[in-house]
Every structure is written in structure tokens, then in C-alpha cells.
C-alpha positions in Angstrom: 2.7 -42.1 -62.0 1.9 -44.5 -64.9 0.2 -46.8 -65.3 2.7 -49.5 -64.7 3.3 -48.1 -61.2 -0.8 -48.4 -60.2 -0.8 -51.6 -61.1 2.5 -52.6 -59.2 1.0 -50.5 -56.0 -2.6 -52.4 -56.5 -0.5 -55.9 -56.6 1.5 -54.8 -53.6 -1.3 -53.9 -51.9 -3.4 -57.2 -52.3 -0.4 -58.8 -51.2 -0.1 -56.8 -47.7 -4.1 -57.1 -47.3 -4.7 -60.5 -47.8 -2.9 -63.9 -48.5 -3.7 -63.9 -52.1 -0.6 -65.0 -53.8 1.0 -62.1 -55.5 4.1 -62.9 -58.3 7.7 -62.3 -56.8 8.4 -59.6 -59.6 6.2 -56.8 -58.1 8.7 -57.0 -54.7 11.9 -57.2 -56.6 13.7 -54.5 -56.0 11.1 -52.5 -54.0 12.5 -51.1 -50.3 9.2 -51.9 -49.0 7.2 -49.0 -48.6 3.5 -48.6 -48.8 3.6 -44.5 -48.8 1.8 -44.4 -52.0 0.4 -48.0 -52.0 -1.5 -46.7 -49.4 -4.0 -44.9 -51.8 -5.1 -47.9 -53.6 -5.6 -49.8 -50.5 -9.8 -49.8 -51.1 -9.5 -50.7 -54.4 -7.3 -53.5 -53.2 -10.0 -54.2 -50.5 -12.6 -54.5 -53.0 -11.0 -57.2 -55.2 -10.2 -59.3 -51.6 -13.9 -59.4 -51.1 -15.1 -60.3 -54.5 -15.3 -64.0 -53.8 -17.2 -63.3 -50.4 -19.2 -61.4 -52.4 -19.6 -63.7 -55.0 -20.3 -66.2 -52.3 -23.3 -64.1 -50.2 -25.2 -63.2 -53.9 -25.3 -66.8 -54.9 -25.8 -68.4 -51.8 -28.7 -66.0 -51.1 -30.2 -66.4 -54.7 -30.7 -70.1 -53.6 -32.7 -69.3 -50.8 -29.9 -70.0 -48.1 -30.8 -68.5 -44.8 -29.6 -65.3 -44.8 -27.5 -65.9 -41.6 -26.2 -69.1 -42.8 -25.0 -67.0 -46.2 -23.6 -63.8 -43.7 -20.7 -66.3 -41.9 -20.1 -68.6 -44.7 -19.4 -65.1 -46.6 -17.5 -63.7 -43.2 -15.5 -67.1 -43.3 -14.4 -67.4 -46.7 -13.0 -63.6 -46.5 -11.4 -64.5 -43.2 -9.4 -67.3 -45.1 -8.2 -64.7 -48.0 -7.2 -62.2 -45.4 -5.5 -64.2 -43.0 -7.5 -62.8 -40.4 -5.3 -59.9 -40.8 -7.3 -57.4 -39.3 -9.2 -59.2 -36.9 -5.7 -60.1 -35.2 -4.9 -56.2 -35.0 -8.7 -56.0 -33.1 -7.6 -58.4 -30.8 -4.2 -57.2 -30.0 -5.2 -53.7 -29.4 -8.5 -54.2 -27.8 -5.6 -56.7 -25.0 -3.5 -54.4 -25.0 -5.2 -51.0 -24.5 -8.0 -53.0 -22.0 -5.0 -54.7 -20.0 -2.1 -52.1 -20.7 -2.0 -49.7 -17.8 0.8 -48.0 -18.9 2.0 -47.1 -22.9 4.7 -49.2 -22.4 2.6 -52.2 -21.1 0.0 -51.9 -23.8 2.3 -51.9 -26.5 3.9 -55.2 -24.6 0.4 -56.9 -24.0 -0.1 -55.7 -28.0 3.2 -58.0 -29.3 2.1 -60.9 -27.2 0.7 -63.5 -29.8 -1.5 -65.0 -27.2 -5.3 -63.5 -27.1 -6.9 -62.1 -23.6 -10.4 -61.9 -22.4 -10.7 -58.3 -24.3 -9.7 -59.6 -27.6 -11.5 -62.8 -27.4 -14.6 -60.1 -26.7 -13.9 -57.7 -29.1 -13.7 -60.6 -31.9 -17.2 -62.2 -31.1 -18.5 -58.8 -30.8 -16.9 -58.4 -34.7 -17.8 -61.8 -36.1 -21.5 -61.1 -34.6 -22.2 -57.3 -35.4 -21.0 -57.7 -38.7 -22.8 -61.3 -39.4 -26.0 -59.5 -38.1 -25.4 -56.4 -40.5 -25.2 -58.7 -43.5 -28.3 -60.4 -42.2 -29.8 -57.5 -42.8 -28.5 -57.2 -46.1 -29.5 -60.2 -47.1 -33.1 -59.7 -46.0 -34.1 -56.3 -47.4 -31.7 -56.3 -50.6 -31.5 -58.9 -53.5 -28.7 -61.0 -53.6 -27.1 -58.6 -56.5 -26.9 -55.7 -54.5 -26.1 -57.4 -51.4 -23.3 -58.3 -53.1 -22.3 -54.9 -54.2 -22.7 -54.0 -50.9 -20.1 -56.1 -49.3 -17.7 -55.4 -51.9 -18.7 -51.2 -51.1 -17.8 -51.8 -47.6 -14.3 -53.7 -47.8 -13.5 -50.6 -49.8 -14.4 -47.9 -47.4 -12.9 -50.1 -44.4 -9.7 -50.2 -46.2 -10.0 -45.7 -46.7 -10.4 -46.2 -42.9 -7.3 -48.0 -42.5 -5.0 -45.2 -44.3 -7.1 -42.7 -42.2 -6.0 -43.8 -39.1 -2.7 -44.5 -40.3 -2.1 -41.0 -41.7 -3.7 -39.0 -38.4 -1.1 -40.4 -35.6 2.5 -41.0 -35.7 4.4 -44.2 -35.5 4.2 -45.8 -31.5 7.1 -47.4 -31.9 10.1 -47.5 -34.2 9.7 -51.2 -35.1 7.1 -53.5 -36.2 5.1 -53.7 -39.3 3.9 -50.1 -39.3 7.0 -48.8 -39.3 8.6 -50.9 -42.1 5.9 -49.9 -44.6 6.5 -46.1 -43.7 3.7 -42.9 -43.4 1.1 -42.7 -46.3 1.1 -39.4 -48.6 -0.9 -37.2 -48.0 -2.1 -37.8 -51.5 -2.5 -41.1 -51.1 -5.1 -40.5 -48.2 -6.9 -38.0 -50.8 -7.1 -41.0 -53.3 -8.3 -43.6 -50.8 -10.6 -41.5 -49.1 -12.0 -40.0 -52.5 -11.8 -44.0 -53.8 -13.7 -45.0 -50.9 -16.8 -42.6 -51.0 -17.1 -42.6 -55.2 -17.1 -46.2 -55.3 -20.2 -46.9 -52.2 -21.8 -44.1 -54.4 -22.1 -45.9 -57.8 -22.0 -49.3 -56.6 -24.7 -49.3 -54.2 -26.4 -45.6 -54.3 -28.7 -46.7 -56.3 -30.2 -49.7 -54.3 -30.2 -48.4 -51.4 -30.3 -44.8 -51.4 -28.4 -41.5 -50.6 -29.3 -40.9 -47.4 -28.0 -44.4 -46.5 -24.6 -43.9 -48.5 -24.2 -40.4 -45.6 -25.1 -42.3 -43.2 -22.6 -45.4 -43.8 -19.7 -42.8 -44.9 -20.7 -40.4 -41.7 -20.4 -43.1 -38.7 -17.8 -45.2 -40.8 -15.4 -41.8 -40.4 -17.2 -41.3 -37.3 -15.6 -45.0 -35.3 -12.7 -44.0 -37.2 -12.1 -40.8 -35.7 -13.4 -42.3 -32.9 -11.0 -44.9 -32.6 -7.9 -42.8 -33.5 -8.6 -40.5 -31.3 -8.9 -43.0 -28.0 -5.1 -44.4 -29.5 -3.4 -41.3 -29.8 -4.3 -40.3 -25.8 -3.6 -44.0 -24.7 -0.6 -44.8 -26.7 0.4 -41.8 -28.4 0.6 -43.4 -32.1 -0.3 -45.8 -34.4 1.2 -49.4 -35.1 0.1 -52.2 -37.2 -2.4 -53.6 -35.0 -4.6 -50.3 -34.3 -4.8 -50.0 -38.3 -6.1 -53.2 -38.5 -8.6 -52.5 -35.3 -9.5 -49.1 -37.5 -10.7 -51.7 -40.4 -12.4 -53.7 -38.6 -14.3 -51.1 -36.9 -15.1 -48.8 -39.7 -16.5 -52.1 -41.1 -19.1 -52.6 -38.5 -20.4 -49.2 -38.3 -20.7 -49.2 -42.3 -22.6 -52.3 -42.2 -24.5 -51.2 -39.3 -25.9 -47.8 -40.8 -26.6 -49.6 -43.7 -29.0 -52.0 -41.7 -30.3 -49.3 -40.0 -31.0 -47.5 -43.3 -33.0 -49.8 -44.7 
């Protein structure tokens, strides 16, 4: 690839992730696959969370409770993303909690209307990972705080192609299936992406042994996850990838609290 074709995978990317307006020209003539886009889906992640980012470092460096900072910071990125992947938490956690059968799950996981399991699974979210940036913002300075946000939204999005690339497609229609199966080199490059960039951004503040242990249980709910969708539904579809996001994104921020 050149460099014209990372650049047109990045924009496509941002544009899938998030409702950040992307120009018309990087869709013309494109048959809508995200194969290879797939790999520089953290890198994509990264620039979505800049203005959270942004947000929790200045808003912290003015003495704002660090609370008050974590879900002004967990707002503002849920208003780029479109609460993309916190809709895919809700509709899987509804329809694998309520879906007895494959069939019914993956009915229960179209239905736009939320149930007692994903209204559960979304507080649980909202509050695990407010109370992980909480941390954040207490034992880290609003810089690397910062840095550290941005760090996760990248290795939440290496999660996503993860879990996308382990099972197969659940059903034939539906987002996943338009976009297509990710490379397998575009899993190397996210995944690779994903663990260089928590390394330089935030290695040094907070330490190695806290970058293993954000990487280890970040692949750990991942794999986690993945595996309890493959044995209730057999595959993948757009909502599980978003579920893996959100919870590789709770687990990173959660080892990071613990680590520090």
C-alpha cells in the first residue's frame, strides 16, 4: 500500500467509528469493505478520543473534581461516537441474557428497543469506566491522564478487530457482514498498533508492569467475550464487536486503576 491508501483506510475508518464528518471523496467508488481498514482502526480510535482527552487534561488542570472531569469526558466521546459501541453492549448483553435460542438472540439483538440487561450492562459501562478515569485523574496529572485515555480508545479499537477476526459471520446480513472479514494482516497491524502506542504514550508515567497488566486483561475480556459468543451464537455481528470495545475498554481502564 501507499501512502494514499492509509490515509483513505484511516478516513474511512473514523467515519465507521464515530460521527465525525468524513469528505464524500474517500467513499466514492469504494464497495465498502473494511478488510484492511480494519488495521488502522486504533489509530482511528485514538484521533476520536482526542477531544475527550483534551477535555479530561484541561478540566482536571483546573482543579475540576475528578468525577465531574471522568463523565463530562465519557459524554463528549459519547456524542463523537454516536454511542456506537455502547448500542452493540446493549443489544448483545438483550439478546444473549434474553435469547434462549441462537435464533432468538439474534432477534432480541435487531430489536432497537433496550431490555433490563442492556439497560444494566450500560450503567455498569458508564460507571466502571467513569470510576477508572477517576482514578486516573487522582493519581496521574492531567497530561498523562490524557495520554492515557487516548492509549485506551486505541487498544479498545485492536480489541474490536480481535474479536471480529476470531469468529465467523452470525448471520449473512447486517453491518458485519457488509464491511467483510479483516486480514489477517490487518489484525497484525492493529494489534501491534495497539500495544506500541500504550507503550510510548503512557509507559513512561505509569509504568511497565501496568502497561502488561492493561494489555493482559484487555485481551483477557476479549478472549473472554469471544469465546462466550462463539458457544451462544456461533459468530460475530456488528453488535458483539461493539460489546468487545466496550469491554476491552473497562478492563484497560480498570488495571490501570488497579496499577497505580
Amino acid at each position: 500500500m501507499n501512502l494514499g491508501d492509509y490515509i483513505d483506510d484511516l478516513a474511512r475508518s473514523i467515519g465507521f467509528l464515530s460521527r465525525v464528518p468524513v469528505p464524500g471523496r474517500f467513499f466514492r467508488n469504494h464497495d465498502g469493505s473494511l478488510s484492511r481498514a480494519a488495521g488502522l482502526f486504533p489509530l482511528a480510535g485514538l484521533l476520536i478520543a482526542l477531544p475527550g482527552a483534551a477535555a479530561f487534561s484541561v478540566l482536571l488542570a483546573l482543579r475540576v473534581e475528578p468525577l465531574l472531569a471522568a463523565f463530562v469526558t465519557l459524554g463528549i466521546q459519547t456524542l463523537i461516537t454516536g454511542a456506537l459501541h455502547e448500542d452493540g453492549l446493549s443489544d448483545t448483553s438483550d439478546g444473549i441474557g434474553g435469547g434462549r435460542t441462537r435464533e432468538r438472540a439474534l432477534e432480541i439483538m435487531r430489536d432497537s428497543r433496550i431490555g433490563s440487561y442492556g439497560a444494566s450492562a450500560l450503567v455498569l459501562s458508564y460507571g466502571l469506566r467513569a470510576a477508572g478515569l477517576l482514578s486516573l485523574g487522582t493519581h496521574l496529572g492531567p497530561t498523562a491522564a490524557g495520554f492515557a485515555f487516548v492509549a485506551i480508545a486505541a487498544v479498545s479499537r485492536a480489541a474490536m478487530v480481535w474479536h471480529w477476526s476470531m469468529l465467523p459471520q452470525a448471520r449473512r446480513d447486517g453491518v458485519a457482514a457488509s464491511v467483510g472479514m479483516p486480514e489477517q494482516s490487518a489484525v497484525v497491524l492493529a494489534l501491534a498498533t495497539a500495544a506500541i502506542t500504550t507503550l510510548v504514550i503512557i509507559g513512561p508515567a505509569a509504568g511497565i508492569m501496568a502497561i502488561v497488566l492493561l494489555l493482559s486483561l484487555a485481551a483477557l475480556a476479549t478472549y473472554g467475550l469471544t469465546h462466550y459468543i462463539g458457544s451462544k451464537i456461533g459468530g460475530h455481528t456488528g453488535d458483539t464487536i461493539g460489546a468487545a470495545q466496550q469491554c476491552a475498554e473497562m478492563a484497560a481502564l480498570f488495571a490501570l486503576a488497579l496499577a497505580l
